[in-house]
C-alpha positions in Angstrom: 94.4 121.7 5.6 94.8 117.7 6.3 90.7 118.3 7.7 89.6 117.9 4.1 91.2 114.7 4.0 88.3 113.0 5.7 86.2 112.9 2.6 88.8 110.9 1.3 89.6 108.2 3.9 87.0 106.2 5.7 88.5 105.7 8.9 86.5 103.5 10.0 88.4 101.2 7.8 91.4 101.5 9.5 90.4 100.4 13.6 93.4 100.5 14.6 93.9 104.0 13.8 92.8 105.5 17.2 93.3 109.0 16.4 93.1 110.8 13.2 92.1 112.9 11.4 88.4 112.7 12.7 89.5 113.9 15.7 92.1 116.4 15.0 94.5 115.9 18.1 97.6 116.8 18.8 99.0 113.6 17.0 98.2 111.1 14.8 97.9 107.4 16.9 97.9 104.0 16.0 97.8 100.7 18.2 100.0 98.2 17.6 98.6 95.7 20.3 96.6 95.8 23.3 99.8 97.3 25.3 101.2 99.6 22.8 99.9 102.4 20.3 102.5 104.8 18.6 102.4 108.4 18.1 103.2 110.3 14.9 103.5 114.0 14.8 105.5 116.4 12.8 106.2 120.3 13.3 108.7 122.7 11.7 108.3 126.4 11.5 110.8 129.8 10.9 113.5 131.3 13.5 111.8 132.7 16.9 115.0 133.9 17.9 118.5 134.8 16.3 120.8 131.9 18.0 120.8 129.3 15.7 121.4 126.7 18.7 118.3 128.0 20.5 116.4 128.0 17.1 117.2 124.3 16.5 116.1 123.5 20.5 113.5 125.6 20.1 112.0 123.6 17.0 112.5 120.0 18.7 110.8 121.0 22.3 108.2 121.8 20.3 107.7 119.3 18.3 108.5 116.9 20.5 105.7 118.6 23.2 102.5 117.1 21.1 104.6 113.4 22.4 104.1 114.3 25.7 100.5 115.8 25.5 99.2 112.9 24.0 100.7 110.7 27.3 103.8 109.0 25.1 107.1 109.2 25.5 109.1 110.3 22.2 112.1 107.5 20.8 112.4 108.4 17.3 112.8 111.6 15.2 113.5 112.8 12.0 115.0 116.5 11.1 113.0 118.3 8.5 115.2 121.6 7.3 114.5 124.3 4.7 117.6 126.3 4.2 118.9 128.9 2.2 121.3 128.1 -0.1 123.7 130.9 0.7 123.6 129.8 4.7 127.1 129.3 6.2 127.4 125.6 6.8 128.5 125.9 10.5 125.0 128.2 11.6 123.2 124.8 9.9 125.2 122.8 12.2 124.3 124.3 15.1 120.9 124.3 14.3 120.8 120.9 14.0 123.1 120.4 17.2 120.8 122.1 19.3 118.3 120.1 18.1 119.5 117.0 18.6 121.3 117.9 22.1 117.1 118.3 22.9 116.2 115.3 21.2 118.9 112.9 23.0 117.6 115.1 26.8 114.3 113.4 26.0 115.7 110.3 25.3 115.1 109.6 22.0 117.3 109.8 18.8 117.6 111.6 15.7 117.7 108.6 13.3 117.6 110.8 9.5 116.0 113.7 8.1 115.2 115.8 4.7 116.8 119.0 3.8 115.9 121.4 0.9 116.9 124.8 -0.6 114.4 127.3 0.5 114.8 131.4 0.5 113.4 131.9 4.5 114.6 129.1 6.9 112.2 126.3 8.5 113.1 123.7 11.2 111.1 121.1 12.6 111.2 117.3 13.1 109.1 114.6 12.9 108.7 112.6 15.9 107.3 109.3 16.9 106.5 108.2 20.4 104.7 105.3 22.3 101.7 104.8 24.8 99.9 103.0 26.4 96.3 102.9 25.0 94.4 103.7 27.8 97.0 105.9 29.1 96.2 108.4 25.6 96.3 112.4 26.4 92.9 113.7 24.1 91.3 116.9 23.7 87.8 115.3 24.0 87.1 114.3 27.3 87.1 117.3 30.0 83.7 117.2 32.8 82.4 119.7 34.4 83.4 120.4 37.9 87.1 119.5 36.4 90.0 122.0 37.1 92.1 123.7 34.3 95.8 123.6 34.7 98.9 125.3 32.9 102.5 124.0 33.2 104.0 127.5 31.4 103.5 131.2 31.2 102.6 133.2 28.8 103.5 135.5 26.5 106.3 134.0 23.9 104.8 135.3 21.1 104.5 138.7 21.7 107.9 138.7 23.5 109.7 137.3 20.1 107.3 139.5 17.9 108.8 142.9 20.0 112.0 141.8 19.8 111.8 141.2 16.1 110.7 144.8 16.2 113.7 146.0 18.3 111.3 146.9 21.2 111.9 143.5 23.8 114.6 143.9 26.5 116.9 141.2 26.1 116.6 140.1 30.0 112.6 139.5 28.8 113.9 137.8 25.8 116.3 135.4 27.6 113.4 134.3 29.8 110.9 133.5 27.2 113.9 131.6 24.9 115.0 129.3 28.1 110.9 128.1 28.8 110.9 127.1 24.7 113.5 125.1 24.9 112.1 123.6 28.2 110.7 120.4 27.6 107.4 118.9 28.7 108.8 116.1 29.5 108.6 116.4 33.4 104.8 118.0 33.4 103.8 114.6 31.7 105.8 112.3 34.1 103.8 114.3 36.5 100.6 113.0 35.2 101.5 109.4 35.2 99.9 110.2 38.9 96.5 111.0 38.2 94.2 110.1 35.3 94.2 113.4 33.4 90.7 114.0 31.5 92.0 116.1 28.6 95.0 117.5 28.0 96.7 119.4 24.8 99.8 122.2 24.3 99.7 125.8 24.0 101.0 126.4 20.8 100.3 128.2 17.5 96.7 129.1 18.2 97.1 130.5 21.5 95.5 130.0 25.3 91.8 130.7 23.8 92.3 128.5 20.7 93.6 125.4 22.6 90.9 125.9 25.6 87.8 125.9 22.4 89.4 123.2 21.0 89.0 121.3 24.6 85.7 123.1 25.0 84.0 121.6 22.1 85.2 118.6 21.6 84.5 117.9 24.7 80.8 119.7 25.2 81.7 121.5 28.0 82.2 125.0 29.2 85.5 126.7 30.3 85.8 129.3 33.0 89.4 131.0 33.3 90.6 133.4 35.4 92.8 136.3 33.8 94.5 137.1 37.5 95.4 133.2 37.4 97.0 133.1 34.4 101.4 133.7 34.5 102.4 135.8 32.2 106.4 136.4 31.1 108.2 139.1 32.2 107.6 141.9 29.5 104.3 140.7 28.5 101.4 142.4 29.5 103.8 145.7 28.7 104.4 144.9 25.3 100.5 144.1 24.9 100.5 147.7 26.4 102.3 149.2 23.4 99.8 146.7 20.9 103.0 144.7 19.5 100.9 141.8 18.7 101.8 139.6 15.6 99.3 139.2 12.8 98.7 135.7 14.3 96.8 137.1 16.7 94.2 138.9 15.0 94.0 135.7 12.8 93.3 133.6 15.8 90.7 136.4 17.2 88.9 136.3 14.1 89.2 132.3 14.5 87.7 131.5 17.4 86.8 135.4 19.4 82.9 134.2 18.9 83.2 131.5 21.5 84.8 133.6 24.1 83.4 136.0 26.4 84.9 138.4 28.2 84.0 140.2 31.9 83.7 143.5 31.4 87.1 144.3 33.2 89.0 142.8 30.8 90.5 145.7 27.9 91.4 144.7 24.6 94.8 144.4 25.2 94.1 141.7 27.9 91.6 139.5 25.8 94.3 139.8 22.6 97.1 138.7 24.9 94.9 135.0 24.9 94.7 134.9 21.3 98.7 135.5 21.1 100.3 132.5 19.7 103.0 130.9 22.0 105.6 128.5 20.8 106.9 125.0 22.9 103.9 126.2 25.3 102.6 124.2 28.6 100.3 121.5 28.8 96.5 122.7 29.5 95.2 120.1 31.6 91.8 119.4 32.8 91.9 116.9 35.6 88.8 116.2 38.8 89.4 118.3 41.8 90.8 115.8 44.2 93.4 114.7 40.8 94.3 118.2 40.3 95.6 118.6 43.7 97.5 115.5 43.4 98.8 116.7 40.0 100.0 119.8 41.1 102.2 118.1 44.5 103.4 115.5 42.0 104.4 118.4 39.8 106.2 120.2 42.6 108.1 117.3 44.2 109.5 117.4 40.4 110.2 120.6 40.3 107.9 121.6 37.8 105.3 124.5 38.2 101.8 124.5 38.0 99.0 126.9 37.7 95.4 126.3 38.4 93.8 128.5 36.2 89.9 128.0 35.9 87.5 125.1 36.3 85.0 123.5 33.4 81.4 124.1 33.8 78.4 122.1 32.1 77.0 123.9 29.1 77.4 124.5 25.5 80.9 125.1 24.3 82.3 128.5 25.0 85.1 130.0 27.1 84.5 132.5 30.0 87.3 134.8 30.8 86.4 136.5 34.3 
C-alpha cells in the first residue's frame, strides 16, 4: 500500500532518510549523525495461537525481528491493540504482559501505545531501534558466489493454519509457538562477526517471497536446496493433507513466475515455500569464508544455522533444486 506513496514524496529531499520507501526494506531508517541512524518499524496482526500470553510474545518477536534484520538493536516500543469490546479485561492483560515480558528480554521498553474497539483482535507494536550506518542489514546487496543462510525452520504457518482447523498435534503446535516467540536477537549479535551482504526475515510472504525480494533487488540469482531447508515437526505432513492458508496461494500467485522448480519437487513441496511464517529467521547472504565464520559465531551462541543455497550471477529468479 505505502509503495504508492512515492509519487508523493521526493525522497531525495530528505538525505538523511537512508531507507524508505524507495527501497522497500524491512524498516524505515534515518541518520541522525555520522555514528547513529534509527530504525522505525511497526507490525501488528490477529491471534496465531489461543494463549493470550503467547499471542502478545508472539506479536512483539515479530515485530521487533525487522530491528534485528536491519543490524539495530531495538530500545523503544509502542503497543498498538485492536480489541473487542466484550474481551475480558484480564486476557487483554496478558496479552499485553507477554508482550512486554519480550520487549524488556530484548532490552528495550514499552514506553505507550493506542488501543481501539475492533470486532476480531489485532496486536502489534511499533518499535524503534538504532545502528550504526555502515553496519545497516539491506535487501539490496547479495553477490554471486555468496552463501544463503536461515536462522529458523519452517513451517509456522501451516502448523497454526492445521491447528485452527483442528488437525495440528499439539506436541507440533508447542514447537512452532516456542521458535515465534524466540527472538532474533542472538542470530544478529552473531553477525556483528562478519559483514553480512543482505539480510531480511521470513515473515508474511514466505521463504520464496523474501529470497525474490533479495533476488531482485539485488540482481542476482538464488539457488536453494529443498533437502537443506528445516522444516518443523508436522510440516511437510500437514502440506501432505494440502492444509495450506489462503496466504499461500496469494503469495504463489505473487511471486511463482520467478521461481523454478526441479522436476522432483511436487506441489505440495514448492507450496510449502510460498507458506507464510510468522517471527521467522533471518535469510542471510554472506561470502563463503564469512558464512563459515557466521555459522561458528552462531553456534558458540547457541543459535542454529542452516546453509541453505548459494547466489549465482544472472537475472533475478530463484532455483529450487
Amino acid at each position: 500500500m505505502t509503495r504508492h506513496l512515492a509519487d508523493i514524496f521526493d525522497e531525495a529531499l530528505w538525505p538523511d532518510l537512508l531507507v524508505g520507501l524507495a527501497t522497500a526494506d524491512d524498516a524505515a531508517v534515518w541518520r541522525l549523525d555520522e555514528g547513529r541512524a534509527l530504525i522505525a518499524t511497526v507490525d501488528f496482526f490477529t491471534p496465531v495461537v489461543d494463549d493470550p500470553y503467547d499471542y502478545g510474545a508472539i506479536a512483539a518477536a515479530n515485530a521487533l525481528s525487522d530491528i534485528y534484520a536491519m543490524g539495530g538493536q531495538p530500545f523503544l516500543a509502542l503497543n498498538l491493540a485492536a480489541m473487542p469490546a466484550e474481551l475480558p479485561a484480564e486476557m487483554l492483560q496478558e496479552i499485553v504482559r507477554g508482550g512486554a515480558e519480550k520487549v524488556r528480554e530484548a532490552g528495550a521498553i514499552v514506553a505507550g501505545g493506542h488501543t481501539i474497539d475492533d470486532d476480531e483482535p489485532k496486536f502489534g507494536y511499533a518499535v524503534l531501534g538504532m545502528a550504526a550506518p555502515e553496519r545497516l542489514g539491506v535487501k539490496a546487496g547479495a553477490r554471486p558466489g555468496d552463501r544463503i543462510l536461515l536462522t529458523k525452520p519452517l513451517g509456522v504457518g501451516i502448523i497454526t493454519t492445521a491447528f485452527k482447523a483442528d488437525q495440528a498435534e499439539l506436541e507440533h503446535l508447542a514447537v512452532v509457538t516456542e521458535w515465534m516467540k524466540r527472538l532474533n536477537r542472538v542470530a544478529a549479535e552473531a553477525l556483528r562477526s562478519v559483514q553480512p551482504h543482505a539480510v531480511t526475515d521470513i515473515t508474511g510472504f514466505g521463504l520464496l517471497g523474501h529470497a525474490w525480494e533479495v533476488s531482485q533487488r539485488s540482481g542476482v540469482r538464488l539457488r536453494l536446496r529443498y533437502a537443506a531447508l528445516p522444516f518443523h515437526p508436522g510440516a511437510q505432513r500437514y502440506a501432505d493433507e494440502l492444509l495450506f492458508p489462503a496466504l499461500a496461494n496469494n503469495n504463489m500467485a505473487d511471486y511463482g513466475e520467478h521461481v523454478r522448480f526441479g522436476p522432483g519437487l511436487e506441489y505440495e513441496q514448492q507450496m510449502l515455500l510460498f507458506t507464510p511464517e510468522t517471527s521467522g529467521g533471518l535469510l542471510i547472504s554472506l561470502a563463503p569464508a564469512e558464512a563459515e565464520q557466521y555459522t561458528r559465531a552462531a553456534a558458540e551462541l547457541g543459535q542454529s544455522v542452516w546453509q541453505i543455497g548459494e547466489v549465482l550471477a544472472g537475472d533475478p529468479g530463484i532455483e529450487v533444486l
